[in-house]
TORBA-365745 format. One record per residue: residue number from 1; residue in one letter; x, z, y negated of N, C-alpha, C in turn. Coordinates in pm, 1 decimal, decimal comma. Each point is the difference from the previous one (the first is absolute). Example, Ala and Ser with C-alpha at 12.3 -4.5 7.8 and 13.67 -1.06 7.14 Angstrom:
BEGIN
<1 "A" <1319,0 780,0 569,0> <-89,0 0,0 -119,0> <90,0 0,0 -120,0>>
<2 "S" <-35,0 -72,0 -105,0> <82,0 6,0 -119,0> <-77,0 73,0 -109,0>>
% end
This chain:
BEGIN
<1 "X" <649,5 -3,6 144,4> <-39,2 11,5 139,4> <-59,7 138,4 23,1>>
<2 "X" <-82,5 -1,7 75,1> <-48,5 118,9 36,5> <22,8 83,1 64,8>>
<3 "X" <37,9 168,3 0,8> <116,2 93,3 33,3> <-36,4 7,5 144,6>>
<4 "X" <-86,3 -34,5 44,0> <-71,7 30,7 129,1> <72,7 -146,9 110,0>>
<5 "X" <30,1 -73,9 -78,6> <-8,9 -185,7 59,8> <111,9 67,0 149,7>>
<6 "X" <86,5 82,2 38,5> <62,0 -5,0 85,2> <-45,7 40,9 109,1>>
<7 "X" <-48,8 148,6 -23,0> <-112,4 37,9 81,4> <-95,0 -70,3 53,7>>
<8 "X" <-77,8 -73,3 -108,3> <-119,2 -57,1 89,3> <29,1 -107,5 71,7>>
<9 "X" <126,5 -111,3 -89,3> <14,3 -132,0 88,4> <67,9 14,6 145,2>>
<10 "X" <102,1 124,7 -6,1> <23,1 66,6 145,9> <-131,0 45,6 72,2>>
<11 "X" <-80,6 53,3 -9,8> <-85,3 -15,3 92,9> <-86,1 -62,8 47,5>>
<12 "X" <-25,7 -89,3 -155,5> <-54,3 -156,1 72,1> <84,2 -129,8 83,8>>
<13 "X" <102,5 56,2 29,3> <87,1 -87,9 40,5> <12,1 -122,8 -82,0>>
<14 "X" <9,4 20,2 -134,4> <36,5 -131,1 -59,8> <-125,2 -120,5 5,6>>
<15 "X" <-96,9 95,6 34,1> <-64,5 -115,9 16,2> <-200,4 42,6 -74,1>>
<16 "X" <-53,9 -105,7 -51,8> <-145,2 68,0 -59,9> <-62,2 61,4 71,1>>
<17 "X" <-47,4 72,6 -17,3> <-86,9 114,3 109,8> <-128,7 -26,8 2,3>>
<18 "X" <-52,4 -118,6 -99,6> <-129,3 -77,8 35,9> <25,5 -112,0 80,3>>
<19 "X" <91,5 -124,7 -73,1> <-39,2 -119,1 64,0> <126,6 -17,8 101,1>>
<20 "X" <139,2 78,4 17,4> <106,1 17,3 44,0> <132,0 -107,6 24,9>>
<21 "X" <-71,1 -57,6 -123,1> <150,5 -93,7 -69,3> <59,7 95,8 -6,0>>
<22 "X" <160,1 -99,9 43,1> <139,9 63,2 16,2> <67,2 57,7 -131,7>>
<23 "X" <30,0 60,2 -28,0> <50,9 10,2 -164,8> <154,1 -87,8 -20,1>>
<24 "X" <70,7 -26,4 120,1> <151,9 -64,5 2,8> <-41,1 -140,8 -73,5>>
<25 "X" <-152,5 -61,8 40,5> <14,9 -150,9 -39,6> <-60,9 12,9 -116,9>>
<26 "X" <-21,6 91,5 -82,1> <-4,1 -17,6 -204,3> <136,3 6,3 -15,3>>
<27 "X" <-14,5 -59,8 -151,0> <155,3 76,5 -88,4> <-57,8 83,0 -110,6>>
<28 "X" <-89,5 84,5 77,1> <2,5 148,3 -88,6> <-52,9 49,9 100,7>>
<29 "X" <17,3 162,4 -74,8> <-113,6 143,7 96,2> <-127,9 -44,0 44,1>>
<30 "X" <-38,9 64,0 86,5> <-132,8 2,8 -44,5> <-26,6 139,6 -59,0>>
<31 "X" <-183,3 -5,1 -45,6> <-13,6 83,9 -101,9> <-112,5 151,8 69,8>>
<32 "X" <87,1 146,3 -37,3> <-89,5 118,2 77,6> <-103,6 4,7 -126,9>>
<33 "X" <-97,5 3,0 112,0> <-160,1 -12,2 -63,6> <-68,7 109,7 43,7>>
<34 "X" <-113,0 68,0 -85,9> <-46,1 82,5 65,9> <-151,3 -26,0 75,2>>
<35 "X" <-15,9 26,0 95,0> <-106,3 -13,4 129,0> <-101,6 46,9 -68,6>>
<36 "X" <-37,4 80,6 -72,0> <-113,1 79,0 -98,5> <48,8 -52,8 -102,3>>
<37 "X" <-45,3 -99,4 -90,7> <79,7 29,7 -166,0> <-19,1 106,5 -38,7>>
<38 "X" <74,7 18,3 -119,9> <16,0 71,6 -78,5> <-140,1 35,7 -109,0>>
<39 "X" <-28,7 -127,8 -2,4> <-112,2 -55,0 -98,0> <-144,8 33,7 96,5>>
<40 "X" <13,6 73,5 126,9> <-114,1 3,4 80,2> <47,0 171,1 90,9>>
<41 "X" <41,7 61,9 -125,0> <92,4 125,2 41,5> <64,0 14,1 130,7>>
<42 "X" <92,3 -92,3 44,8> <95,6 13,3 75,5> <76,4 107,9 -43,9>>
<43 "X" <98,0 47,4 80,9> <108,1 97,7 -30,2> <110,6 -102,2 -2,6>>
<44 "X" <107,9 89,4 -77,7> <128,8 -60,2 2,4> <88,8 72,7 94,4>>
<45 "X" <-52,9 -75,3 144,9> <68,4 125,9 53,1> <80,0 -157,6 141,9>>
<46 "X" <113,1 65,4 120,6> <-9,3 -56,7 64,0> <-110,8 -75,3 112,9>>
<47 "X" <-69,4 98,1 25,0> <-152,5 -16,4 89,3> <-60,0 -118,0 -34,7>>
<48 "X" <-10,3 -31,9 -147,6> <-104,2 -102,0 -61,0> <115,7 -90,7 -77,3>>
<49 "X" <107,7 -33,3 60,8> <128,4 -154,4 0,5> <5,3 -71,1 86,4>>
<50 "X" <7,1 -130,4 -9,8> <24,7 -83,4 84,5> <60,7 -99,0 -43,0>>
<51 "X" <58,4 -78,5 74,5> <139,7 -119,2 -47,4> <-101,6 -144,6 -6,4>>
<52 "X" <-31,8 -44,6 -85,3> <-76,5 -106,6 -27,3> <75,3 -129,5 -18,2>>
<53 "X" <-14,5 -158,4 52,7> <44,0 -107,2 -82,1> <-80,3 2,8 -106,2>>
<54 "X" <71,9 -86,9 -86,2> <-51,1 -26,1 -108,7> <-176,2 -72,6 -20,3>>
<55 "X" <-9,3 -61,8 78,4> <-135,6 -103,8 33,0> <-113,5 121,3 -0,9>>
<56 "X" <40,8 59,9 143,9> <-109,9 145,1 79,9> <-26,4 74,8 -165,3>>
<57 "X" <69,5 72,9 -34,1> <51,1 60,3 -108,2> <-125,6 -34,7 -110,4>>
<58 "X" <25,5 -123,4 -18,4> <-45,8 -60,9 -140,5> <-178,3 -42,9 13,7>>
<59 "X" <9,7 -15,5 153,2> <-166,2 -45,4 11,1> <-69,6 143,0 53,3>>
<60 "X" <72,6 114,7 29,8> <-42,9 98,8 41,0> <-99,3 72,0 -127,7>>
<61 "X" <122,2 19,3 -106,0> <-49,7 40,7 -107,6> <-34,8 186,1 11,2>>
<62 "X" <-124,1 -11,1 -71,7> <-33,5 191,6 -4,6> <-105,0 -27,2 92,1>>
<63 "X" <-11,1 -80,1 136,0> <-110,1 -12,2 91,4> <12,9 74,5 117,0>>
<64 "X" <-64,8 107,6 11,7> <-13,3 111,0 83,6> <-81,2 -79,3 134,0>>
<65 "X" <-90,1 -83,5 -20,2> <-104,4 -62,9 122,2> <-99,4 -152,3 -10,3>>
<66 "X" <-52,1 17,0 49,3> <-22,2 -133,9 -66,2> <-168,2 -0,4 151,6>>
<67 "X" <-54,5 -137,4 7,3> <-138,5 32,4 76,2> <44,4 -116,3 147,5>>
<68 "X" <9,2 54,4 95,1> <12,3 -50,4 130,2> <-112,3 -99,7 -0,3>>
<69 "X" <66,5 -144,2 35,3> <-92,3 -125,6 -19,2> <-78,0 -22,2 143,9>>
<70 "X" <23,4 57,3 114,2> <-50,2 33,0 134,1> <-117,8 98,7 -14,3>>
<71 "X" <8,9 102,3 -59,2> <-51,6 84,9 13,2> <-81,2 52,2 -126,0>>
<72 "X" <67,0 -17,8 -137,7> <-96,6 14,8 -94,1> <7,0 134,3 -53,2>>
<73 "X" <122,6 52,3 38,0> <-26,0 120,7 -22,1> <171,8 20,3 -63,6>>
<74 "X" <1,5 104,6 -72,0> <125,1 26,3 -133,2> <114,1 86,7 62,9>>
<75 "X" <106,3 -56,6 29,1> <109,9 90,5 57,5> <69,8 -23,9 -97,8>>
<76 "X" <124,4 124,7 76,6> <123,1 -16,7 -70,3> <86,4 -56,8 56,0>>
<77 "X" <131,2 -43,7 -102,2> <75,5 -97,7 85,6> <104,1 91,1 53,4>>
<78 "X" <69,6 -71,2 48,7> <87,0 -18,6 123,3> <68,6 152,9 -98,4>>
<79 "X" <101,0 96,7 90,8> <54,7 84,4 -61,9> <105,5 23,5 37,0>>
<80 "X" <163,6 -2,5 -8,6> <114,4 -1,6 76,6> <49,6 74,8 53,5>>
<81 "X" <-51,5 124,5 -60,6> <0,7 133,9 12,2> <-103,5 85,2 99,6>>
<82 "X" <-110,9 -94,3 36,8> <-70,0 64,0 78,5> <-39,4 -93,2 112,2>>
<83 "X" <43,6 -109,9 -23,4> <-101,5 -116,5 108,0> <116,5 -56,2 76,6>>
<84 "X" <23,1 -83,4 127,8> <87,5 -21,7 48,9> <-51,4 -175,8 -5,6>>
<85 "X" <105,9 -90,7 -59,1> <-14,7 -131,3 -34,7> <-64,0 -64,7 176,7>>
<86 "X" <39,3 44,1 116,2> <-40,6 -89,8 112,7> <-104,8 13,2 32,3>>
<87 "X" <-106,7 162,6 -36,1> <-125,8 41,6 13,5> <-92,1 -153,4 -87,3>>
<88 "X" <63,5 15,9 -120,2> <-130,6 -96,1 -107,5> <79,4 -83,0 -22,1>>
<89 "X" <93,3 -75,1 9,7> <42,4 -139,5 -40,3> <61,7 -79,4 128,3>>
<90 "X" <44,6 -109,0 -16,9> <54,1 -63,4 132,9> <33,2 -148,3 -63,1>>
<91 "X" <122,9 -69,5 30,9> <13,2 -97,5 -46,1> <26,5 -129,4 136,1>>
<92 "X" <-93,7 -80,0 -28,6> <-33,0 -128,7 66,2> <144,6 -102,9 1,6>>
<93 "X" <55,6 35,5 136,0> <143,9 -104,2 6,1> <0,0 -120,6 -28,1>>
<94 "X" <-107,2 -62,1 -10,8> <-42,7 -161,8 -2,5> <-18,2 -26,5 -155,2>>
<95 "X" <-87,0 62,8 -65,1> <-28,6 -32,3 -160,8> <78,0 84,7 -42,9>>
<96 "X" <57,0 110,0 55,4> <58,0 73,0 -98,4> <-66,5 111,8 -54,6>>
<97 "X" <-150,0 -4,3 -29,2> <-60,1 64,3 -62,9> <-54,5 124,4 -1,4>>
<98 "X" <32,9 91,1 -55,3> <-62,1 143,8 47,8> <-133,1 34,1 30,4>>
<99 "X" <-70,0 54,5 103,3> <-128,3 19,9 -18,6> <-30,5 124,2 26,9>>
<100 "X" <-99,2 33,4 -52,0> <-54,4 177,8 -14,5> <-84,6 -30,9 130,3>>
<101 "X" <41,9 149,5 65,1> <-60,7 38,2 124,1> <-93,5 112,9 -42,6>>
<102 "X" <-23,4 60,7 -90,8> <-108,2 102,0 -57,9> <-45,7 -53,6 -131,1>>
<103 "X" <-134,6 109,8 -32,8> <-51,1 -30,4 -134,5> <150,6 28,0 -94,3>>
<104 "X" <112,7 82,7 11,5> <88,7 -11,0 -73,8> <65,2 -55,0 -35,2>>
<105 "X" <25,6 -64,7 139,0> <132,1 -140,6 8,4> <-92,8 -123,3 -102,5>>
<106 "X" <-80,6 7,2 42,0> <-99,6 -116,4 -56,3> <19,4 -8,3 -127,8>>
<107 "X" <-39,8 116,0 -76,0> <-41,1 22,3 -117,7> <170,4 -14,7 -122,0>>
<108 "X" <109,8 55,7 119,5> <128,0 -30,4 -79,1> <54,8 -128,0 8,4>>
<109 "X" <-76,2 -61,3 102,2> <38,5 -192,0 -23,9> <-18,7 -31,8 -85,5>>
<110 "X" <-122,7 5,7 5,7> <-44,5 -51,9 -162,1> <15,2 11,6 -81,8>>
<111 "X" <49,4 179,9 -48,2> <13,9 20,4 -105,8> <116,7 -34,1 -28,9>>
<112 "X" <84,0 8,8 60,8> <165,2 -49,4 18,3> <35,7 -153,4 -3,6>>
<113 "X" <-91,4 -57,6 -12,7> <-3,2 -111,0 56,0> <109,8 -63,9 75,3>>
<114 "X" <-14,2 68,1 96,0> <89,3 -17,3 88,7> <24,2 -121,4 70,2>>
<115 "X" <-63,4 -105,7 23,6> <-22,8 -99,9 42,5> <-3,3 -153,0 -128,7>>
<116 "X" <51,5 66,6 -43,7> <42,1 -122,0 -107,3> <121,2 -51,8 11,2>>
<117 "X" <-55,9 -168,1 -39,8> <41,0 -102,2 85,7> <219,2 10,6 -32,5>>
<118 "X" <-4,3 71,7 -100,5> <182,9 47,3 -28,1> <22,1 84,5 79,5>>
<119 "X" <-106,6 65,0 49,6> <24,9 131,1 75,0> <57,0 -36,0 142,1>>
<120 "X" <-98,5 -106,1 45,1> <-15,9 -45,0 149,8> <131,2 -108,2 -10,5>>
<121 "X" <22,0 -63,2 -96,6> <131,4 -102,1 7,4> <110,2 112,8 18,0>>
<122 "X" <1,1 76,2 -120,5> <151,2 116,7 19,1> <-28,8 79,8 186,5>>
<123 "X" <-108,7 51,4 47,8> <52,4 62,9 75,0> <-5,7 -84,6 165,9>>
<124 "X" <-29,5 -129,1 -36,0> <18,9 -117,4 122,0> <175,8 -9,9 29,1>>
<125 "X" <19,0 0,3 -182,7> <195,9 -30,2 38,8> <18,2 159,7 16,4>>
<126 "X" <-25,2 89,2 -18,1> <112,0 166,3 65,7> <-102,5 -20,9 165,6>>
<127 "X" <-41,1 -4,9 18,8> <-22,8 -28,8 160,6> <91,0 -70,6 75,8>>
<128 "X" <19,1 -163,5 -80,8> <54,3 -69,3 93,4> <132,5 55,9 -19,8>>
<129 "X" <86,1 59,4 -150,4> <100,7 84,8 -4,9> <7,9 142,5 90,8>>
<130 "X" <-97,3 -3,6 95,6> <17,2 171,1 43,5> <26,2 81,5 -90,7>>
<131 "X" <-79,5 20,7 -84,4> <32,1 63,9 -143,2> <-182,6 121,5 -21,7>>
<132 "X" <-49,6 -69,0 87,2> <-159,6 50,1 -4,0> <-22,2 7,6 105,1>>
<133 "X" <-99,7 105,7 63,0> <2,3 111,9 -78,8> <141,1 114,7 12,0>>
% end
């Protein structure tokens, strides 16, 4: 486990700091990732951690940005550390589904694929559980 996992999952409240699954409904951690990889000279520092599920995590990858499909133009994604989730994301009570309110939010849907169809089934039941957000 990673020496940091207490720190960061306390300030993520237990919960992903991209897509903001609960961490209580896995039966494991989730995993501190760094916001800059490492592999894209991130620091190993607190500033550039964040408490990831496993899914966010794994489709995130060493992807710093990606190209806003509105606009056409190359941002970076979402940052936990610097961006506030209600500014660029927002999740739709009816589908469930998260949607980006900026070229950022946008660009971390997708890349996150956040809206996949396990995604939208798991966070339909922590809704109707009051479990989300």
């Amino acid at each position: 486990m990673n020496p940091n996992y207490s720190l960061v999952a306390d300030r993520a409240g237990h919960r992903c700091e991209y897509c903001r699954a609960p961490e209580l409904v896995f039966n494991f951690r989730f995993e501190v990732e760094h916001i800059i990889p490492l592999s894209r000279n991130g620091l190993d520092a607190e500033s550039n951690l964040a408490l990831a599920c496993r899914c966010c995590n794994l489709h995130k990858g060493n992807r710093i940005g990606a190209i806003d499909p509105e606009s056409g133009i190359e941002v970076r994604l979402f940052n936990p550390r610097q961006d506030r989730w209600d500014e660029h994301l927002h999740v739709d009570g009816e589908s469930a589904a998260i949607i980006g309110l900026t070229p950022i939010g946008r660009v971390t849907v997708i890349c996150l694929e956040m809206n996949s169809p396990a995604q939208l089934t798991a966070r339909t039941i922590w809704i109707r559980l009051s479990l989300f957000p």
